[in-house]
Every structure is written in C-alpha cells, then in structure tokens.
KEKE-3310 file (N, C-alpha, C; in steps of 0.2 Angstrom, whole numbers, plus 5000, padded with zeros to 4 digits):
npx = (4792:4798:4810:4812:4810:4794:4784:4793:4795:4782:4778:4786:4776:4764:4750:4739:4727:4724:4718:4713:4696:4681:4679:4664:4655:4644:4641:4649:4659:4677:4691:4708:4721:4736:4749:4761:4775:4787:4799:4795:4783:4767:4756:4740:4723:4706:4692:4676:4661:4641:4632:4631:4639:4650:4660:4666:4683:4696:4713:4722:4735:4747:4755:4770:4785:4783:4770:4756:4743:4731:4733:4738:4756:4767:4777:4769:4757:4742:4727:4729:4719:4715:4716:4708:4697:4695:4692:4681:4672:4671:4667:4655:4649:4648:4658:4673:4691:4708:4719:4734:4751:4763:4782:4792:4782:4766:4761:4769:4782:4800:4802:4809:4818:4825:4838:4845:4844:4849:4842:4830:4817:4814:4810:4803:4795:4784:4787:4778:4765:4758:4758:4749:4740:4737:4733:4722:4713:4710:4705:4689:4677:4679:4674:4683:4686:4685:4692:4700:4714:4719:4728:4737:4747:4764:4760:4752:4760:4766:4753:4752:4762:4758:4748:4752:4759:4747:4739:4737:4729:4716:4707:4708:4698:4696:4707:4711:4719:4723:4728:4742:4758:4765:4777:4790:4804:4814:4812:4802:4808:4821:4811:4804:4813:4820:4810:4810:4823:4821:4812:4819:4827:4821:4815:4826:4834:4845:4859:4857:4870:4872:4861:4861:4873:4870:4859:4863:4875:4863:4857:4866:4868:4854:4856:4867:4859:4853:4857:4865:4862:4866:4877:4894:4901:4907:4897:4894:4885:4876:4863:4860:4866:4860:4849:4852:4863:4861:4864:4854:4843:4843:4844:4833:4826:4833:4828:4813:4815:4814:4801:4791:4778:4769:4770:4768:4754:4751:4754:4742:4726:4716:4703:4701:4694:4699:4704:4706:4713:4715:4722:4717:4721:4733:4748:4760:4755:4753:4741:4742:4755:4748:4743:4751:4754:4739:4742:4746:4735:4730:4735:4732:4722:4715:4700:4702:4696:4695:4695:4694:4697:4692:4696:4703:4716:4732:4731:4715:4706:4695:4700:4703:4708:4722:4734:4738:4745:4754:4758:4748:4735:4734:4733:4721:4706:4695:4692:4684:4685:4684:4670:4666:4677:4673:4658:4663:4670:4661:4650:4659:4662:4651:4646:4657:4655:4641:4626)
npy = (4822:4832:4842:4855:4870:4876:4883:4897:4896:4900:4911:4919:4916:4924:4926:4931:4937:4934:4946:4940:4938:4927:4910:4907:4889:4876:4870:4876:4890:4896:4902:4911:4910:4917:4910:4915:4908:4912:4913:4912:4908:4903:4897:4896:4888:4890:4881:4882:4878:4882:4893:4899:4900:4892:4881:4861:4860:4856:4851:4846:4838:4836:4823:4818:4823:4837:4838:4850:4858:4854:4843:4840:4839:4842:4834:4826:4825:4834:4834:4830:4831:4825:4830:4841:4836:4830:4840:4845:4834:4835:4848:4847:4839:4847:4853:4863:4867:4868:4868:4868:4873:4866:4871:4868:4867:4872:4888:4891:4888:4888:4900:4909:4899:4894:4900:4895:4879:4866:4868:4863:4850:4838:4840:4855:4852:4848:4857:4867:4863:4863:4874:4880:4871:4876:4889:4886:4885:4895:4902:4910:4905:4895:4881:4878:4867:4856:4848:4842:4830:4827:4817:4813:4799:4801:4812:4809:4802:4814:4820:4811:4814:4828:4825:4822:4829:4839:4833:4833:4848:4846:4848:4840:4831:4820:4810:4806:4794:4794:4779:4779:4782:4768:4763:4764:4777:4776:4761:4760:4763:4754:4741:4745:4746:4733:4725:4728:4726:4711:4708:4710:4702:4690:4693:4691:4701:4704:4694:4683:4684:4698:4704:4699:4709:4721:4722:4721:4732:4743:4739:4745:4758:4761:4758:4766:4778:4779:4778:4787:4797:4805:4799:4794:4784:4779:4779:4765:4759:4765:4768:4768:4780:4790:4790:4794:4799:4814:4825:4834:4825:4816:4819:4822:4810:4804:4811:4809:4796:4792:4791:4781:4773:4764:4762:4777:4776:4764:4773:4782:4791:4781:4786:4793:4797:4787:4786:4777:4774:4759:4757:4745:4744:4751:4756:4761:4761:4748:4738:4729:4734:4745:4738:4734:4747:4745:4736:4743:4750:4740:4734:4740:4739:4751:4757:4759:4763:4752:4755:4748:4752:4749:4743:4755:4768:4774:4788:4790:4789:4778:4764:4753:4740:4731:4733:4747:4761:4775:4786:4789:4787:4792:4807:4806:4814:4809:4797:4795:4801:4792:4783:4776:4779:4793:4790:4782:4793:4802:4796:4794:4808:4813:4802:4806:4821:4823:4823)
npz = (5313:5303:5298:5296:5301:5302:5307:5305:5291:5287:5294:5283:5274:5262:5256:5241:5233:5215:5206:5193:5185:5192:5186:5179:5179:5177:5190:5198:5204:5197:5202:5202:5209:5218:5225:5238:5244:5254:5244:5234:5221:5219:5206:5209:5208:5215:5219:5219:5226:5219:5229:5245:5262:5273:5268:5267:5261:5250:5248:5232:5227:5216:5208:5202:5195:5182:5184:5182:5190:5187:5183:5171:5159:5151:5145:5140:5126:5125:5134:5151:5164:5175:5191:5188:5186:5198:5206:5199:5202:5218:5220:5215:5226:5234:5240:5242:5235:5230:5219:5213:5204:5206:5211:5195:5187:5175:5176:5187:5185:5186:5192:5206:5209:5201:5198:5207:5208:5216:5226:5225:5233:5240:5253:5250:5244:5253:5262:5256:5251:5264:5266:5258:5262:5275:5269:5261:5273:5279:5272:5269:5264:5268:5278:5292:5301:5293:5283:5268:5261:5247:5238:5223:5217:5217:5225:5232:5243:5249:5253:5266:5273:5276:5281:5293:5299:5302:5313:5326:5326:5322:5313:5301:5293:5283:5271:5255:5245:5230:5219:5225:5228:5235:5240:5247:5241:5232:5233:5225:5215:5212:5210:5199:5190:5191:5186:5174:5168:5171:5161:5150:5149:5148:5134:5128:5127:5135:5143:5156:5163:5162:5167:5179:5183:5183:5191:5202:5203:5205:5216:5225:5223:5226:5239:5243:5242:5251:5263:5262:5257:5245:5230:5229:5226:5208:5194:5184:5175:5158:5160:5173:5175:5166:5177:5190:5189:5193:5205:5212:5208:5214:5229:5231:5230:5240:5251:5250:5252:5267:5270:5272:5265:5272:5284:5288:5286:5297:5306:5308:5312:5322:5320:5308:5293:5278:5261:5249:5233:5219:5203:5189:5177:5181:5176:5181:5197:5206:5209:5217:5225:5230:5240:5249:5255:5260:5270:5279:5283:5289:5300:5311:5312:5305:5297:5285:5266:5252:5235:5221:5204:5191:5176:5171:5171:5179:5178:5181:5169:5160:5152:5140:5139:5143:5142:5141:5131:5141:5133:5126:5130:5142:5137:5132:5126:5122:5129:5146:5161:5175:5180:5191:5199:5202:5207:5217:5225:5230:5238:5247:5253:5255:5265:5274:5276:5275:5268)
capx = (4796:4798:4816:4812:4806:4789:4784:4796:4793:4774:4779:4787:4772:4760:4745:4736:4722:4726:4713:4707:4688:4679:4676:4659:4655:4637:4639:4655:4664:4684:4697:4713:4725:4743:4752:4770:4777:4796:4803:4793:4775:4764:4749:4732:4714:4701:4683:4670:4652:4638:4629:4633:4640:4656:4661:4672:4688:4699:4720:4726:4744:4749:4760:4779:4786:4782:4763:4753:4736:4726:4736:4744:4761:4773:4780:4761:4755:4736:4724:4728:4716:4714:4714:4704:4690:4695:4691:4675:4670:4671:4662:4647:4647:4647:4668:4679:4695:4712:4726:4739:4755:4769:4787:4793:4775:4763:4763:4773:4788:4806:4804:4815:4823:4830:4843:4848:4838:4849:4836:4822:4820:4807:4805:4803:4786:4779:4784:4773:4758:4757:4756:4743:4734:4733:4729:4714:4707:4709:4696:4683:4673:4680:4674:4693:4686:4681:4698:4704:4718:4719:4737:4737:4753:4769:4755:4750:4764:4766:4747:4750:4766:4756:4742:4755:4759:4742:4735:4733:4725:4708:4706:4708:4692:4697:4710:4710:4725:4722:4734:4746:4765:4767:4783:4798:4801:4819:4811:4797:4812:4822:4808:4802:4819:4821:4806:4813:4827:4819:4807:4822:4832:4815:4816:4833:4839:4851:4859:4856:4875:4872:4856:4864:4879:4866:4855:4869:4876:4857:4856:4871:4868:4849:4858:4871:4856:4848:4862:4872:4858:4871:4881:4900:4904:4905:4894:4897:4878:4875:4855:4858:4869:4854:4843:4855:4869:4859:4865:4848:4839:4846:4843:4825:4824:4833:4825:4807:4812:4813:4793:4788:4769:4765:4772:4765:4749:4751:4752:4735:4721:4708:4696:4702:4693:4703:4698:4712:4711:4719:4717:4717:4726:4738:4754:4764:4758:4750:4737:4749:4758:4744:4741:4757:4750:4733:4743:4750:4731:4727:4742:4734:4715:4712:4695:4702:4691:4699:4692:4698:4697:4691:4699:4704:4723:4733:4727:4708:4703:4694:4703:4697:4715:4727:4743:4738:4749:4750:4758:4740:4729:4734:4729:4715:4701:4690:4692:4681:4688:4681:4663:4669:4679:4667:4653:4665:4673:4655:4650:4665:4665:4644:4648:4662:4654:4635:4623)
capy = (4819:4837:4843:4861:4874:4876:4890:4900:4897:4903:4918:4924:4914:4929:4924:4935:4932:4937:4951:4939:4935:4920:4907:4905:4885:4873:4869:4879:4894:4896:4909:4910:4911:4917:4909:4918:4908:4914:4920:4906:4912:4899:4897:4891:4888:4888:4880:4883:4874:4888:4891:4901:4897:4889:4875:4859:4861:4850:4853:4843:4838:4832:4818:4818:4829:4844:4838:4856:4861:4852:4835:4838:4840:4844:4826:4821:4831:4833:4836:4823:4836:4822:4838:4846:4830:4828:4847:4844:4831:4837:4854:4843:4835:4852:4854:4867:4865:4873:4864:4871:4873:4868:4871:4865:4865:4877:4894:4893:4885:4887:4905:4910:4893:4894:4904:4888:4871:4863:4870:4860:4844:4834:4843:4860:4850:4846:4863:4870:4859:4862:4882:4879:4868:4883:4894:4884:4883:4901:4906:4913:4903:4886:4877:4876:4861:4849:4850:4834:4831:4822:4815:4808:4797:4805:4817:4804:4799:4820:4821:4808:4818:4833:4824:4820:4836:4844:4826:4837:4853:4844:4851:4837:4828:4815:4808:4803:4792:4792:4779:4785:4778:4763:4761:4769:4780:4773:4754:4758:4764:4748:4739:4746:4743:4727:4720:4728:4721:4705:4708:4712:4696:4683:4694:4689:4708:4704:4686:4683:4690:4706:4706:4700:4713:4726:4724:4722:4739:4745:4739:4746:4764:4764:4758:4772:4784:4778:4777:4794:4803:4805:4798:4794:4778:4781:4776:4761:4757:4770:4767:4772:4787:4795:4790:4793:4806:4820:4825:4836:4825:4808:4821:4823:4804:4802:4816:4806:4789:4794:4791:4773:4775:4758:4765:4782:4770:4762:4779:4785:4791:4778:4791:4800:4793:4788:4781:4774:4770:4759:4754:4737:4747:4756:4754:4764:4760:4744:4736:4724:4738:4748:4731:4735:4753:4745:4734:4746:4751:4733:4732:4743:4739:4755:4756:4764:4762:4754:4755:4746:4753:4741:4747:4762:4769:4778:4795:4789:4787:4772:4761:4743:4736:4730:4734:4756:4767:4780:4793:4791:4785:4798:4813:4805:4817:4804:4792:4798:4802:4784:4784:4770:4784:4797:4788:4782:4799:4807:4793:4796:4814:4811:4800:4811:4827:4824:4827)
capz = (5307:5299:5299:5296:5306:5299:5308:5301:5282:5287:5294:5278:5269:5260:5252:5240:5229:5210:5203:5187:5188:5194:5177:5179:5177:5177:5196:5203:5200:5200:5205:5199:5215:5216:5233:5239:5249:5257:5239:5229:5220:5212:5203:5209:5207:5219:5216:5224:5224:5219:5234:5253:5267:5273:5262:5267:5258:5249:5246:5231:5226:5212:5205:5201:5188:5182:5182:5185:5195:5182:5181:5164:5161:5144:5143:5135:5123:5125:5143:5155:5167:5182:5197:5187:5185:5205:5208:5200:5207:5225:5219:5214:5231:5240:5244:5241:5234:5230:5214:5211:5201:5211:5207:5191:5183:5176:5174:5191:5181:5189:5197:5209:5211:5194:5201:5213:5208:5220:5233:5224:5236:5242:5259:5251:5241:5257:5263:5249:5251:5270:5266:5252:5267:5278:5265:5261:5280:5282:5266:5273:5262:5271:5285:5294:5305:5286:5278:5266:5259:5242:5236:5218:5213:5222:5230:5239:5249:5251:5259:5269:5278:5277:5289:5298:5303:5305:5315:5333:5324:5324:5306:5294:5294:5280:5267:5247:5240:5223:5215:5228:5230:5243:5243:5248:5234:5230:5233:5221:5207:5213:5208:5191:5184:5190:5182:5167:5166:5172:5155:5144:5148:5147:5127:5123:5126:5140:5146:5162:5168:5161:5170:5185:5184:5182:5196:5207:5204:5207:5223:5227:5220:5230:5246:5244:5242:5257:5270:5261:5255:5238:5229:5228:5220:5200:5190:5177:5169:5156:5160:5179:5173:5166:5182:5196:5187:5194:5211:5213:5210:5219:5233:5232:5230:5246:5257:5250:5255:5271:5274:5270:5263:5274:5290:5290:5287:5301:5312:5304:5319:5319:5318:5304:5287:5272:5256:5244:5227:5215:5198:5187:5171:5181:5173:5186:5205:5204:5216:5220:5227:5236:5244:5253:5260:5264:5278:5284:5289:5293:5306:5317:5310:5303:5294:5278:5263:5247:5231:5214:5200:5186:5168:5172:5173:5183:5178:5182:5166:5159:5147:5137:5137:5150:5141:5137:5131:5143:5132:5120:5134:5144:5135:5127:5129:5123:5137:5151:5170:5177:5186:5197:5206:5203:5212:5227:5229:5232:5242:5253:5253:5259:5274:5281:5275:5276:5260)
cpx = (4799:4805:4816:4809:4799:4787:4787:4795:4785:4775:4781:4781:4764:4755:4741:4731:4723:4720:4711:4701:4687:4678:4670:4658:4646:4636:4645:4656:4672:4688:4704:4716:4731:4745:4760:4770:4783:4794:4798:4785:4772:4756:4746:4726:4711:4693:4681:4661:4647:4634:4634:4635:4648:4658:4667:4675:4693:4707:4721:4732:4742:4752:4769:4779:4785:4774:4761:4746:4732:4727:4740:4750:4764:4777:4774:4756:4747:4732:4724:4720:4713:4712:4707:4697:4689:4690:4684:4666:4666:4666:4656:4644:4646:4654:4673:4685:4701:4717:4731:4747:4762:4775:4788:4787:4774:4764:4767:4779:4793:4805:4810:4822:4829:4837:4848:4843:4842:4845:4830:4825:4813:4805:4802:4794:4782:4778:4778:4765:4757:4756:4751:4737:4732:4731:4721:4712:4709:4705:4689:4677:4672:4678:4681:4692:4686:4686:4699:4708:4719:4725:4735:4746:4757:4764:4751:4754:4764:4760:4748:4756:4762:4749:4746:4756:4755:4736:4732:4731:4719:4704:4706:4703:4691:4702:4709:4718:4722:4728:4740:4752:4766:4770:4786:4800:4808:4816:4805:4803:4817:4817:4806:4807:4820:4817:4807:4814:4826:4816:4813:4827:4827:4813:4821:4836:4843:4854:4858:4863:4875:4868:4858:4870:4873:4863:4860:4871:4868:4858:4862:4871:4859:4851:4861:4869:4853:4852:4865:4869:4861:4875:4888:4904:4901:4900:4894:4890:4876:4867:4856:4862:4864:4849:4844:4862:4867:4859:4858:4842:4839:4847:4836:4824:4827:4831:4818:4806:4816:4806:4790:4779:4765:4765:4769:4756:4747:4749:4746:4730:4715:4701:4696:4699:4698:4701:4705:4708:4714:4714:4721:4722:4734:4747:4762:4765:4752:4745:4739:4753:4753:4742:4746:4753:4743:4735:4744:4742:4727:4731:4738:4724:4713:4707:4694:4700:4695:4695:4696:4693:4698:4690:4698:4713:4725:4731:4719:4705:4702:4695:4700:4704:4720:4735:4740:4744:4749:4754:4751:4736:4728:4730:4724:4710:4694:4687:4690:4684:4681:4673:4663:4671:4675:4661:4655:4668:4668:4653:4652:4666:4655:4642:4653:4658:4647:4631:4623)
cpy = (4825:4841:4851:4865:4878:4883:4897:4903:4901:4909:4922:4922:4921:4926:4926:4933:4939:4941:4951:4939:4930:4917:4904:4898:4882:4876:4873:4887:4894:4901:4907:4916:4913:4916:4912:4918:4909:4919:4915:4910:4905:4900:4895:4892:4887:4887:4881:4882:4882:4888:4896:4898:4894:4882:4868:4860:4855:4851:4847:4842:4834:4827:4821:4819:4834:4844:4846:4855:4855:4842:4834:4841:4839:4839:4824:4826:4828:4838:4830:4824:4830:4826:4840:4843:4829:4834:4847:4841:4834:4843:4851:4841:4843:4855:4857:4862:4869:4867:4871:4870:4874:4870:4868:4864:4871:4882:4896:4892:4886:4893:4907:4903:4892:4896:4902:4883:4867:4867:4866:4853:4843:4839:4851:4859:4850:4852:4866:4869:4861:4871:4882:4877:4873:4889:4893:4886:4888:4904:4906:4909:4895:4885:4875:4871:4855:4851:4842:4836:4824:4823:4811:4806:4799:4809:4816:4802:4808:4823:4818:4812:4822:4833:4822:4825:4840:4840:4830:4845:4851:4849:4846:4832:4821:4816:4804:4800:4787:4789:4781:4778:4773:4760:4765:4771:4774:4764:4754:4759:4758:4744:4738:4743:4738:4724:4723:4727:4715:4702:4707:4704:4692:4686:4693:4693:4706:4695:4688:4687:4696:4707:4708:4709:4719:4728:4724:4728:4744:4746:4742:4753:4764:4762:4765:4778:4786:4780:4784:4802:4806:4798:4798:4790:4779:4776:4771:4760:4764:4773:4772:4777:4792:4796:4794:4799:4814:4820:4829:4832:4816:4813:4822:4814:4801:4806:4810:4800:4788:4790:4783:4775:4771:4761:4769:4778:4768:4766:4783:4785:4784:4781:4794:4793:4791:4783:4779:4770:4767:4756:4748:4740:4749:4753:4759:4763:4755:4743:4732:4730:4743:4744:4734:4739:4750:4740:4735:4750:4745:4731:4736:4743:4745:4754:4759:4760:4758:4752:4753:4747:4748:4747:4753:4763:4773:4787:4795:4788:4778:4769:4753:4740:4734:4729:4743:4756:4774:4786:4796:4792:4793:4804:4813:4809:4812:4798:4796:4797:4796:4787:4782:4778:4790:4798:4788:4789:4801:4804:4795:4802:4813:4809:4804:4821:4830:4826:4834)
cpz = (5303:5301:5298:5298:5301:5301:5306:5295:5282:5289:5289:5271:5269:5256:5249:5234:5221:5209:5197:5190:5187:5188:5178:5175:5182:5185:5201:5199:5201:5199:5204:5206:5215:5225:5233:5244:5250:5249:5232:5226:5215:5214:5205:5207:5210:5216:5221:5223:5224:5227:5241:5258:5267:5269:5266:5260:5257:5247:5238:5226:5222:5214:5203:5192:5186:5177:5186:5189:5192:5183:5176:5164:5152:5142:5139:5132:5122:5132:5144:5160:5172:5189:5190:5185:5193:5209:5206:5203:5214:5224:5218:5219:5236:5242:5239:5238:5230:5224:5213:5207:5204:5207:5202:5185:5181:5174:5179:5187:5189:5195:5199:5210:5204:5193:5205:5214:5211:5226:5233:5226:5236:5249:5256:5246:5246:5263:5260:5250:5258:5270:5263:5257:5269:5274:5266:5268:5282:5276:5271:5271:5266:5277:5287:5298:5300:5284:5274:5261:5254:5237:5229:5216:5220:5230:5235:5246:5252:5257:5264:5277:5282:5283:5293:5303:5308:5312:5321:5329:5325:5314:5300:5298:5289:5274:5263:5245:5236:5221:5220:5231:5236:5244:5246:5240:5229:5229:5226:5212:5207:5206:5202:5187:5185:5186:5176:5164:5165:5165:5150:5144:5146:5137:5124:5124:5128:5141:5152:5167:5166:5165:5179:5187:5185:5189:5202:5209:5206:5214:5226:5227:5225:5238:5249:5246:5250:5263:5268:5260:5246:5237:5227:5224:5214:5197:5185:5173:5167:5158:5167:5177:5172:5170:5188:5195:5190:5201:5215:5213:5214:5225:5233:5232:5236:5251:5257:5254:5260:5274:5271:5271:5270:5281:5294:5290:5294:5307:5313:5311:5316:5318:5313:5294:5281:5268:5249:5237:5223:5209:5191:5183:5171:5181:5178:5192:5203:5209:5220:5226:5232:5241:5250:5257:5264:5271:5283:5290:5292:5300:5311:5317:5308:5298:5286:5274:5256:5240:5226:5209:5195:5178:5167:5175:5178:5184:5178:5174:5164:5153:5145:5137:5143:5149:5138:5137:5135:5138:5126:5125:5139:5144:5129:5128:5127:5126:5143:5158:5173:5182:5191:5202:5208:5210:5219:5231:5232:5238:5248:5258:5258:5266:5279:5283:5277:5271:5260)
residu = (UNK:UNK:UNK:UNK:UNK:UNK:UNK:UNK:UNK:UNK:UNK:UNK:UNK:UNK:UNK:UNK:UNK:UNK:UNK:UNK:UNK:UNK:UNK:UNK:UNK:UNK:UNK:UNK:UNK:UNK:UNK:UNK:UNK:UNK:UNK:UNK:UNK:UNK:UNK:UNK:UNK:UNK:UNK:UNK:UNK:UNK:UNK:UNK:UNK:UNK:UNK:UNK:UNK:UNK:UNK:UNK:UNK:UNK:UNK:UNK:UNK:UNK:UNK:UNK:UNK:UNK:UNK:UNK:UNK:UNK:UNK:UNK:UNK:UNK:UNK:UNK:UNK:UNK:UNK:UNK:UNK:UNK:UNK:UNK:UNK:UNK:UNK:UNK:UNK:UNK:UNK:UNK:UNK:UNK:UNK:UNK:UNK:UNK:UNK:UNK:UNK:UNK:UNK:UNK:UNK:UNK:UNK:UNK:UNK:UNK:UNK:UNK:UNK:UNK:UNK:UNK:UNK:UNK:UNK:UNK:UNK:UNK:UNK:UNK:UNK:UNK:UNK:UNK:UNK:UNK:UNK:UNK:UNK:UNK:UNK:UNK:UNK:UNK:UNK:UNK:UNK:UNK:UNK:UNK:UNK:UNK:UNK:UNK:UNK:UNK:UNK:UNK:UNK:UNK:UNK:UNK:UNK:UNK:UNK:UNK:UNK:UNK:UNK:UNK:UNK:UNK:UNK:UNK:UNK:UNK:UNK:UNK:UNK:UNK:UNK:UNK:UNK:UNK:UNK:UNK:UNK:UNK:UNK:UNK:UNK:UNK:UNK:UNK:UNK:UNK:UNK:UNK:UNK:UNK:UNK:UNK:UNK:UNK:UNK:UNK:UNK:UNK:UNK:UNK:UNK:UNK:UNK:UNK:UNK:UNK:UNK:UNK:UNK:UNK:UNK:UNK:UNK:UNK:UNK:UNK:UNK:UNK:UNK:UNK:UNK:UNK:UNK:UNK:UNK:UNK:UNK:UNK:UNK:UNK:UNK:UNK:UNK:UNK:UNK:UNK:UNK:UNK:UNK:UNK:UNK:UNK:UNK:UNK:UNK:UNK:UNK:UNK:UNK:UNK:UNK:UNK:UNK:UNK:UNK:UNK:UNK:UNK:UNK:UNK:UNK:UNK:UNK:UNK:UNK:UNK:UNK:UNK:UNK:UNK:UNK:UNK:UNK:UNK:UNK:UNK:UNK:UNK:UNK:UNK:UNK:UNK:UNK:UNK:UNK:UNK:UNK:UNK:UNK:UNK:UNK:UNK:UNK:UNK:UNK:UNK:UNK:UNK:UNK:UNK:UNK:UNK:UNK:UNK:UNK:UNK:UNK:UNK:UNK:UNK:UNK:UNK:UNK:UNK:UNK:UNK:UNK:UNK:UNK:UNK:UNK:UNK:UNK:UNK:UNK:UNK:UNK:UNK:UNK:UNK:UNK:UNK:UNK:UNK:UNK:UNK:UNK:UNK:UNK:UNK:UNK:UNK:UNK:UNK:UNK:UNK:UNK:UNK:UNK:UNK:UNK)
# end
C-alpha cells in the first residue's frame, strides 16, 4: 500500500542517542533521544522498566495536530500528558517504550520543513513512525521479536498502516488502538460537520435551506478531495474556507483517506493480538464510531479485544459529565489517567507478553 520507497528513506535514516542523562523515576528510567531521519531531526523519549535484560518494546504515535511525545499540545493550555500516562503504564508492566515529537510538535517544531511545509503530508507521518519502529527494535535493550505498536486518535489509523507494513517481519507481537479514527479521515470530518450543522438548524441558527445548501457544497468538496487529491472548484462557504482553503493540508487529508480504518481491520493476521479502546465521554471519536473498525475485525472473525471506557474522554482521562469541555478537561491535572485502561492495558500487555 506504501507509495514510497521505504528502503531508501532508511538508508539515509541516522539514529543517535542525545548525551542528556537518564531521569531517574519510581519504577523506570527515561532517556532523552534525538532521531535524524533524511534531513528531518525529532525529539524522543525512551522508557525503560528498571531491571536487565531485553525488554518488550512499545512505539507510540500520537494524535492529530501538533500534539507532542507526551500528548499535549499549544491549542490547551495545561498537561494533557496521555503518552506520557501510556509510557508509564507499559514500564510498570515490564515494556519499553519510545514517544516522540513528530513534526509540527514539540521541541522538534517545523525544522527543516519550514523551508517547504508543502512536504508535510500524511505519508511522510507514517514514514516517521516506521523509522522510530525500527529504531526501537534495534536497542539493544529490546526484544526485536515483542514489538507493539500503540496508535492514539489519528495515531491510530497511522499504527495500523505501520503493521501493515512490518506484518511479514515476525516482529510485531501486538496492537493498542487507543480512541483511534475509524473512519476514513475525510468521512470522519464529513460527518462532524454534518452533525453540526444538523445541531445548529434543530437551535434556530440556520433554516433548513441554508443547511441544506451547505452540506451539499461539503459533499462536493470531500468528493473532490477524494477522487483529485485537491481542490479546484472555488470555494463559496466561508466555514469550509477555513477548513479546506489550505491546499497543504487538504493534501494530508487526501493522502490519509486513502486507508479505511475498517478495511485495514479486516486485513489484520489472526494471530496478531489487538486491543481497541473506546470511550463513553469521548467527544471526538465516538464508540459509535469504533463500532465501525471493530467490524472490520468481526468480517474476518478476528479476536480483537475491545474495551469501553466508562466516563472517561478521549484523552483517557476520567470525567463525571457527558457533555466535558475538552479545553478544561483536557489539561485538567486533577482528573486522573482512567484505571479502567490502566488495568486492561496491563492485562493485555500480560497475556501477550507473559508476567
């Protein structure tokens, strides 16, 4: 499925490990990593459970935006710190693990791309993440046969590429989608705005022919994305103008919806464990909507695991309300990283990995 010569990009991928020191913590330590892939250099962190020996190892991807290593991101002021409650976790249970600061996040920010941000697309995330993998499962500290790959949000449909890729390696031993997009990326931004619209006419905002005229031009503009990859026909709704006026990035959003979550689903090894999670709060990728991806593992009976998250959002935390605000909820430090997923992550990570 990968349109670019992967091989390549590895050849010029250098991998060197920065010369801060480890941040001694309870049950782990972490290392502050610097990746230079081609011309590109970003930020990492690798955990590592205390303790000798080769380690299962864990990659994980964020979400969409310029969320960093951690989960948090400059849109929400506070610590969302999701990766960095994820990264925990897994240390606890015994398994490595690498986050990092893709493009656009972070202390990696723009880089070299700044220079030409028509370069930043969807394939060049999934490039990214597939160098990171094998970085991971060549540390000397990893077991390179125990690899898993844990997608939150966006980062999910990206993990599931990236096991696409590596599926004959014999190297990835199980998959985490956290909360993770199941649609088509375009059908899931369809969708939001429809039910928006839908909302704002049933409040008196719109009449029904506005609404109508409205969604019409939508469907017409995610058609055009899908079938052209751009677009050409002008824009008349001042709303899609700020959504779809950027020709960067209504090119990352047709490169993505390319991979249909439910699909890739459906192609998944039956041997290969996966554990999906949604959650009741989440005000972004609904369960409703992860229904969708889990048929894609019922089409073919795969035995993927799925757990719902009861009053907890999309950034794992656990909330008492079923209307949050994520720009408070979010960076509330005093709503705790859910124990529901705590428990089942370990659980997960136990049966694949062994106490």
């Amino acid at each position: 499925m990968r349109p670019r010569n992967l091989l390549a990009l590895l050849a010029l991928c250098a991998l060197l490990i920065s010369p801060l020191p480890a941040a001694a913590q309870e049950n782990f330590t972490e290392q502050e990593l610097t990746l230079t892939i081609g011309e590109d250099t970003l930020y990492a962190t690798l955990t590592l459970p205390n303790g000798t020996g080769k380690f299962p190892a864990a990659l994980l991807i964020s979400g969409s935006g310029p969320t960093d290593r951690d989960g948090n991101t400059p849109l929400i002021s506070g610590k969302v710190d999701s990766h960095r409650n994820f990264a925990r976790v897994l240390a606890e249970s015994g398994v490595a693990s690498l986050r990092y600061d893709k493009i656009g996040s972070g202390k990696t920010g723009l880089g070299n791309r700044l220079n030409d941000p028509t370069s930043i697309d969807f394939d060049m995330f999934v490039d990214h993440a597939r160098a990171a993998y094998d970085f991971l499962k060549a540390r000397p500290e990893v077991d390179a046969q125990k690899m898993l790959l844990l997608g939150h949000s966006e980062g999910g449909l990206i993990a599931q590429v990236v096991a696409e890729q590596v599926r004959d390696e014999g190297s990835l031993a199980a998959l985490v989608l956290a909360t993770p997009l199941s649609k088509t990326y375009l059908a899931t931004i369809r969708d939001q705005i429809t039910a928006q619209y839908t909302a704002a006419k049933d409040a008196g905002l719109f009449t029904a022919e506005q609404v109508t005229a409205a969604l019409e031009e939508l469907n017409q503009i995610v058609a055009e994305l899908q079938e052209k990859g751009e677009l050409t026909t002008p824009i008349q709704n001042p709303v899609f103008q700020q959504l779809f006026g950027n020709p960067i990035n209504n090119k990352f959003m047709a490169q993505a919806s390319r991979y249909d979550p439910a699909v890739m689903a459906a192609s998944t090894p039956l041997t290969l464990p996966v554990l999906v999670f949604c959650a009741e709060f989440d005000v972004q990728v609904s369960c409703e909507d992860v229904a969708l991806l889990m048929n894609g593992f019922k089409r073919i009976n795969h035995p993927a695991t799925l757990v719902t998250l009861a009053e907890v959002n999309h950034v794992f935390k656990e909330v008492e309300t079923p209307n949050p605000n994520p720009l408070i909820d979010y960076a509330n430090e005093a709503l705790p990283f859910s124990a529901q997923a705590t428990e089942a992550l370990k659980a997960f990570v136990a049966e694949v990995f062994g106490d």
